[in-house]
Backbone as numpy.savetxt, mean C-alpha at the origin, in Angstrom:
# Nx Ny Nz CAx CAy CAz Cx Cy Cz
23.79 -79.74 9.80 23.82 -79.13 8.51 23.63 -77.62 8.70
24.78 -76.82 8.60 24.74 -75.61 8.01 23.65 -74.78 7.09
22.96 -73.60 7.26 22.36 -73.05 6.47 22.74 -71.93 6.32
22.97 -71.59 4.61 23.80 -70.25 4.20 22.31 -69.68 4.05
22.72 -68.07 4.91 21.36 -67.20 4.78 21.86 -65.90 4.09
22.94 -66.12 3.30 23.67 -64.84 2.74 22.44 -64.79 1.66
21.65 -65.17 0.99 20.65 -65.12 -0.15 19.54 -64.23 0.72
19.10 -64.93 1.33 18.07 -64.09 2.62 18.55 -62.94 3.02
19.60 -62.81 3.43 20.22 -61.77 3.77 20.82 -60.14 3.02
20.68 -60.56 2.03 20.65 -59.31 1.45 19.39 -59.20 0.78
18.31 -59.88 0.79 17.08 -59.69 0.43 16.68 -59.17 1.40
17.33 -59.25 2.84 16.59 -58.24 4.38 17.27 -57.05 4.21
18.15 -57.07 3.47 19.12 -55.66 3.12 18.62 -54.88 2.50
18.42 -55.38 1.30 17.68 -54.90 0.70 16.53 -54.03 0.53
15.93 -54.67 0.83 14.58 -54.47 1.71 14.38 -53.09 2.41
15.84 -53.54 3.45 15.94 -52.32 4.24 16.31 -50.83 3.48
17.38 -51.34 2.95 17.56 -49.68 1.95 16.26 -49.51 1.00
15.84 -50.45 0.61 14.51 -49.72 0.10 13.56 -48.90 0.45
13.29 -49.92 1.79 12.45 -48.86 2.35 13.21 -47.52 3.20
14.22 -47.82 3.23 15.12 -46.56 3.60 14.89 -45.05 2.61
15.67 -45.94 1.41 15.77 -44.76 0.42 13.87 -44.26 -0.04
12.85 -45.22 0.18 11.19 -44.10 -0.24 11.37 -43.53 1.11
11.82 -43.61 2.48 11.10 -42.39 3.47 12.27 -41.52 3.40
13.69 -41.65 2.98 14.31 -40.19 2.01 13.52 -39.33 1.08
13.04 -40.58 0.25 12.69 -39.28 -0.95 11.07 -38.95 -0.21
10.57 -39.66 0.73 9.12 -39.16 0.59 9.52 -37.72 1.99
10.79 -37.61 2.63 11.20 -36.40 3.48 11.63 -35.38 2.18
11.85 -35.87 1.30 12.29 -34.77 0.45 10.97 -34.21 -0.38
10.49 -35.35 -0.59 9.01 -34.62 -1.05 8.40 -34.10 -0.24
8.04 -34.53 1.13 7.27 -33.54 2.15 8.28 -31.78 2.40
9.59 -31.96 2.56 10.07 -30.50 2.60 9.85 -29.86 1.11
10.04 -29.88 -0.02 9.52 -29.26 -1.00 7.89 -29.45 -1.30
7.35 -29.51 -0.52 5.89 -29.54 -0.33 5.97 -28.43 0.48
6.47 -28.18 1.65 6.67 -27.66 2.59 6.82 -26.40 2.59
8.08 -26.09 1.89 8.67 -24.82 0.67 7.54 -24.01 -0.28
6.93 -24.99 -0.81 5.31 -25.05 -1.83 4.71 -23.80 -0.99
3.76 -24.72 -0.04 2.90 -23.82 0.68 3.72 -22.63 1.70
4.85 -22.51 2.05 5.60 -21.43 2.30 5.75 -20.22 1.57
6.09 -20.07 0.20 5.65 -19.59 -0.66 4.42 -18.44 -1.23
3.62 -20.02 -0.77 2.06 -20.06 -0.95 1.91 -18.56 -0.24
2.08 -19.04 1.16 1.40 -18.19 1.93 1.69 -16.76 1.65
3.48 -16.49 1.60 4.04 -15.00 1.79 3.47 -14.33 0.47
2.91 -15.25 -1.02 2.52 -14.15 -1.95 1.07 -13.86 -2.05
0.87 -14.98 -0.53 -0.78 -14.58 -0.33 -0.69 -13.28 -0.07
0.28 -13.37 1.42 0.09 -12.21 2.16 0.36 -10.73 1.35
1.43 -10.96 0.37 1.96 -9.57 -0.02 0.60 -9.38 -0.73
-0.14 -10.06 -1.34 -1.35 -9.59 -2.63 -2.31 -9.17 -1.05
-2.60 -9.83 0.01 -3.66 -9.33 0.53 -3.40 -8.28 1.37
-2.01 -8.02 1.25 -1.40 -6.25 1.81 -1.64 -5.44 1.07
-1.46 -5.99 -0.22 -1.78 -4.89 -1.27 -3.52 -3.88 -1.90
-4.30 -5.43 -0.97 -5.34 -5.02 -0.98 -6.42 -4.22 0.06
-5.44 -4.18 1.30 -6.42 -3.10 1.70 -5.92 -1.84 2.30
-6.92 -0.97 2.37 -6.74 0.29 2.49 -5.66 0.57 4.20
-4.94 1.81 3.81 -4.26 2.03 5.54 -4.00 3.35 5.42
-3.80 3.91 6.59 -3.85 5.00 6.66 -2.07 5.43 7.23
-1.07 5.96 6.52 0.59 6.17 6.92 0.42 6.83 7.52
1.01 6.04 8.87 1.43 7.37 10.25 2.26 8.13 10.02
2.71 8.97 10.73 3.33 10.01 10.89 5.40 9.03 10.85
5.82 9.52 9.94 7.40 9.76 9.78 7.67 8.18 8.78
5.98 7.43 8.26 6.54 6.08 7.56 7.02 6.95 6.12
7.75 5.92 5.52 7.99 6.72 4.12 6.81 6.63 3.05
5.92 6.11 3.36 4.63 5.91 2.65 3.98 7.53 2.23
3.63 7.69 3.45 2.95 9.03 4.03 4.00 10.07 3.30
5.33 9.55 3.63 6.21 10.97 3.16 5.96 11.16 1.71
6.57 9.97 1.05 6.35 9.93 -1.07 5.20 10.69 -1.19
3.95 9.90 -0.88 2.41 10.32 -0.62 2.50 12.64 -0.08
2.72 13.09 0.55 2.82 14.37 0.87 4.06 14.91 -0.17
5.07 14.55 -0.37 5.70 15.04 -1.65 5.82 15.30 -2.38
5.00 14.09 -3.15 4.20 14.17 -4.87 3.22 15.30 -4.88
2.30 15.63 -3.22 1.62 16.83 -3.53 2.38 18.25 -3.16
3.07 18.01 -2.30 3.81 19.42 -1.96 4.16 20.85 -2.67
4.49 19.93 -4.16 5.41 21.19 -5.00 4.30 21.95 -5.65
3.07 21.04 -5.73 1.45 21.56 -7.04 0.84 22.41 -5.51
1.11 22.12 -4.35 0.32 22.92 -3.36 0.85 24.53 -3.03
2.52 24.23 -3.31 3.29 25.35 -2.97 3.48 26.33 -4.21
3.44 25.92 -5.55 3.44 26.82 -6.59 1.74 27.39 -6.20
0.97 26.72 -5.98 -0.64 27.48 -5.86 -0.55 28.57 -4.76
0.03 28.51 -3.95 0.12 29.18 -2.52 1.75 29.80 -2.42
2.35 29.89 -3.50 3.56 30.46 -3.55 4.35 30.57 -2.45
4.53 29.53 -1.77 5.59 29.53 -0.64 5.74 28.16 -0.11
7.05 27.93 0.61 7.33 26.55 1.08 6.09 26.30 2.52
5.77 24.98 2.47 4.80 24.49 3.10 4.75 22.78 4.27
4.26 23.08 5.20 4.10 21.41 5.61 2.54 21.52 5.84
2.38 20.21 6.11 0.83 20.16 6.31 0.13 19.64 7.50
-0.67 19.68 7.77 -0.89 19.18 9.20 -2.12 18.26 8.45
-1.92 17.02 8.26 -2.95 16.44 8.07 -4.03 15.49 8.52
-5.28 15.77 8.72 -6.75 15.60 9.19 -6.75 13.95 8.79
-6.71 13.82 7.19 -6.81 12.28 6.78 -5.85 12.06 5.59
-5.77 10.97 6.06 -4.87 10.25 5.12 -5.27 8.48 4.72
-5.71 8.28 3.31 -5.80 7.16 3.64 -4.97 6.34 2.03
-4.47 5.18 2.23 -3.95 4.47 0.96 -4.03 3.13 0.72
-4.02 2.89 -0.33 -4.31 1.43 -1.05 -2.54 1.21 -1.58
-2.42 0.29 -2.36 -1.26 0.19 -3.14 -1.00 0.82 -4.23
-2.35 1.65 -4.79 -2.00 2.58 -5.82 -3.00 3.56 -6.23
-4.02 3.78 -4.84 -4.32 4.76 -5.04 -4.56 5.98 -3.51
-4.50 6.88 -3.08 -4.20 7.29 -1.66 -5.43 8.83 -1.93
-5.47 9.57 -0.64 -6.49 10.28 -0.42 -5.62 11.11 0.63
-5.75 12.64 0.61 -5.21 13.06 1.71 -6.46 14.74 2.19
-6.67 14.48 2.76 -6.90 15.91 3.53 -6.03 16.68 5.12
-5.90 18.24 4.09 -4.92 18.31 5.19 -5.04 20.13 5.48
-4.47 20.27 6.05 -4.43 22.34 6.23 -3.21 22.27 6.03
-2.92 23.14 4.50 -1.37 23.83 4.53 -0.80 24.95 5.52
0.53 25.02 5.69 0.97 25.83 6.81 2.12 25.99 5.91
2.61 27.57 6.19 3.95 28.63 6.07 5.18 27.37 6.63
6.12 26.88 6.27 7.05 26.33 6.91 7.55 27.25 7.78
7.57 28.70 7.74 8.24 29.49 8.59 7.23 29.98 9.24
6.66 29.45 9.19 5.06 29.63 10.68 4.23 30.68 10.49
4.51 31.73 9.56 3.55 32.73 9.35 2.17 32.70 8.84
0.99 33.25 8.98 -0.32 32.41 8.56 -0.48 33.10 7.20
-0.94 32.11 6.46 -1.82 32.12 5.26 -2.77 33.45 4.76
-2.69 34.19 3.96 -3.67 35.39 3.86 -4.20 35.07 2.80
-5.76 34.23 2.80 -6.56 33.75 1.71 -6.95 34.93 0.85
-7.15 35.87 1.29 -7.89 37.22 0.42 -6.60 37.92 -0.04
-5.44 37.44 0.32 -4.56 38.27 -0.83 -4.14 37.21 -1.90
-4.09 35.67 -1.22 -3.92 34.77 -2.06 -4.93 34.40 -3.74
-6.32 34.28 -2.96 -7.50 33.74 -3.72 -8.31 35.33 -4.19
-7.91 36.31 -3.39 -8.97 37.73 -3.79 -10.12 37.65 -3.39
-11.36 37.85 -4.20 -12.84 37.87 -3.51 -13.36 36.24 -3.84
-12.71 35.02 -4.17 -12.94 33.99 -4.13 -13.23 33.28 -2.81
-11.96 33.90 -1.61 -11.61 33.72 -0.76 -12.94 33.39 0.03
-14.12 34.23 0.27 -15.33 34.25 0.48 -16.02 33.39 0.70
-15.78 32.39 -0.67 -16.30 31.19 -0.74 -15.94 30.22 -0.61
-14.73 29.95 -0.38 -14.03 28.73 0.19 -14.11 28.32 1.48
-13.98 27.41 1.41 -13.72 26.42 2.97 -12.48 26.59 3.13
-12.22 27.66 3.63 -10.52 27.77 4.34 -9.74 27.46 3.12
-8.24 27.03 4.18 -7.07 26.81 3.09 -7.28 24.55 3.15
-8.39 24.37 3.88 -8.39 22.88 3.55 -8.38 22.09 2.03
-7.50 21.33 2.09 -6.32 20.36 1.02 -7.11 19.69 0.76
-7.48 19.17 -0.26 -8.02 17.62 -0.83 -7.37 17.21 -1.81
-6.98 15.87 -1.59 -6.05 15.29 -3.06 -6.60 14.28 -3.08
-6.63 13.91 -4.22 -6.34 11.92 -4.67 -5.27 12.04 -6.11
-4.47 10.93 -5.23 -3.41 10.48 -6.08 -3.12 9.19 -6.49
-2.21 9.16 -7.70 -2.43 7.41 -7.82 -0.81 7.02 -8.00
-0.72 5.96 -7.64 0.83 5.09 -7.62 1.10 4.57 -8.75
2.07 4.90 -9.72 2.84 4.18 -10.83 3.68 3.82 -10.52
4.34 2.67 -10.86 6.32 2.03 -11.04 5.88 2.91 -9.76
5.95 2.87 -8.74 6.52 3.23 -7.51 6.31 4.60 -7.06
5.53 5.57 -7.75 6.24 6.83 -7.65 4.44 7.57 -8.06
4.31 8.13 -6.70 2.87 9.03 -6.36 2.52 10.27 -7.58
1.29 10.42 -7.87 1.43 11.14 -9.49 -0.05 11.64 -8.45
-0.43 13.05 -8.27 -1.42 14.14 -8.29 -2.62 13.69 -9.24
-3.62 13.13 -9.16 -4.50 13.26 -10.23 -5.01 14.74 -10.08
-5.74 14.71 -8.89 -6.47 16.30 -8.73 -6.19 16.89 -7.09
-5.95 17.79 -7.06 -6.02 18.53 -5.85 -6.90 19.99 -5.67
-7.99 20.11 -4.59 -8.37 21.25 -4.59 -8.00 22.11 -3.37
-8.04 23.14 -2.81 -7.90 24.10 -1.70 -9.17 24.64 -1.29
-9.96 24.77 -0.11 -10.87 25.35 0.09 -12.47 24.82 -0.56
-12.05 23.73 -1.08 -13.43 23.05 -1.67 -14.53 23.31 -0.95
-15.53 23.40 -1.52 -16.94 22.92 -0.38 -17.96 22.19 -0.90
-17.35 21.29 -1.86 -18.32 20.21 -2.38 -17.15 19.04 -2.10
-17.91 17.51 -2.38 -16.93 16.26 -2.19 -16.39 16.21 -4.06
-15.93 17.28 -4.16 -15.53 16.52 -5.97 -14.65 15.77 -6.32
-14.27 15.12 -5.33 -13.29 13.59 -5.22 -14.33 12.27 -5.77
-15.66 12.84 -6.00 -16.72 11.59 -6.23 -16.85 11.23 -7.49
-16.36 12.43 -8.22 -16.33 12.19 -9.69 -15.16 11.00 -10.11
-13.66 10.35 -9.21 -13.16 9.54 -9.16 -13.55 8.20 -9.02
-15.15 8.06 -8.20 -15.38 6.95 -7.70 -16.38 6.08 -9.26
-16.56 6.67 -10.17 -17.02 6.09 -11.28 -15.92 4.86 -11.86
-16.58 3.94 -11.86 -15.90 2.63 -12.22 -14.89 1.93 -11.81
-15.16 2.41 -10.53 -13.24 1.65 -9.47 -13.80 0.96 -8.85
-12.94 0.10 -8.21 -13.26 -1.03 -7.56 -13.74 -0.76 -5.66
-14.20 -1.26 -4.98 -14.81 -1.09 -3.73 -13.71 -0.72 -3.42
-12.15 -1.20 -3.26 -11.19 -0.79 -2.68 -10.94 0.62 -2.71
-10.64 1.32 -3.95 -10.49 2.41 -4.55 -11.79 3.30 -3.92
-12.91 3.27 -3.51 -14.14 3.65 -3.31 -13.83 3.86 -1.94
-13.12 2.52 -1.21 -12.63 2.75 0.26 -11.69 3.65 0.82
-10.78 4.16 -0.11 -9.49 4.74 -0.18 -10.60 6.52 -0.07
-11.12 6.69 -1.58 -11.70 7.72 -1.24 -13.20 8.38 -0.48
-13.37 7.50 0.45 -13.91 7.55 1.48 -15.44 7.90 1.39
-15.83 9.07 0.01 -16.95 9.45 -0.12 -17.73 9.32 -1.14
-17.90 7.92 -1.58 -17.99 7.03 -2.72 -19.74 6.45 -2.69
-20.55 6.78 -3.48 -21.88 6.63 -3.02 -22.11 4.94 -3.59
């Protein structure tokens, strides 16, 4: 006697594509899981780039925007085109710090007592201090002084966050 196992047999079929088609969808759920925390991570990273302080080397475009935005308020004060040789530089994502010594682009030196008059006296040289802050993309001067000889960058550090406090370096 013959036994038809075609009934059995697609119940082993069955079976099989079943459990076929859950470890499809459970590969499709593990790669969009996968994707998930991929994600995850890169808008970790961009927020925890954004959060700490760095200092733009020399020729990044950071540093350049950053020296630009101050260039034109340094050169109308000092009436002539200028580069800077700068001491410090430091930046956050939207707020930056620079100290620097302006220089003649055409190399000639600086004459504080014809520039500043009998002020000149009392200054600390032609040394730069700025803090600036980042909008939509684009570096904005809050204050800049020349020749300072107090930290009056501290009057900034009222109500900012440790970051901002880090950026301007002399934050009590």
């Amino acid at each position: 006697m013959e036994r038809n196992n075609s009934g059995d047999e697609y119940c082993v079929m069955f079976s099989f594509l079943k459990r076929s088609a859950s470890l499809d969808n459970r590969e499709i759920k593990l790669k969009h899981l996968f994707k998930l925390c991929a994600a995850i991570l890169f808008v970790a990273n961009i927020a925890n780039a954004q959060d700490k302080v760095v200092s733009p080397g020399q020729g990044t475009p950071e540093r350049k925007m950053i020296l630009d935005a101050l260039r034109p308020k340094v050169e109308a004060e000092l009436k002539t085109e200028l580069v800077f040789m700068v001491s410090d530089i430091r930046a956050s994502a939207d707020w930056a710090f620079v100290m620097a010594q302006p220089q003649r682009k055409d190399g000639k030196k600086l004459d504080g007592k014809k520039i500043y008059g009998e002020s000149w006296e009392h200054m600390d040289g032609f040394t730069l201090t700025a803090v600036l802050r980042k909008k939509s993309n684009q570096w904005t001067v809050l204050e800049h002084h020349i020749g300072a000889t107090d930290v009056w960058w501290q009057s900034h550090c009222e109500r900012q966050s440790a970051l901002v406090k880090q950026v301007l370096g002399a934050c009590p």
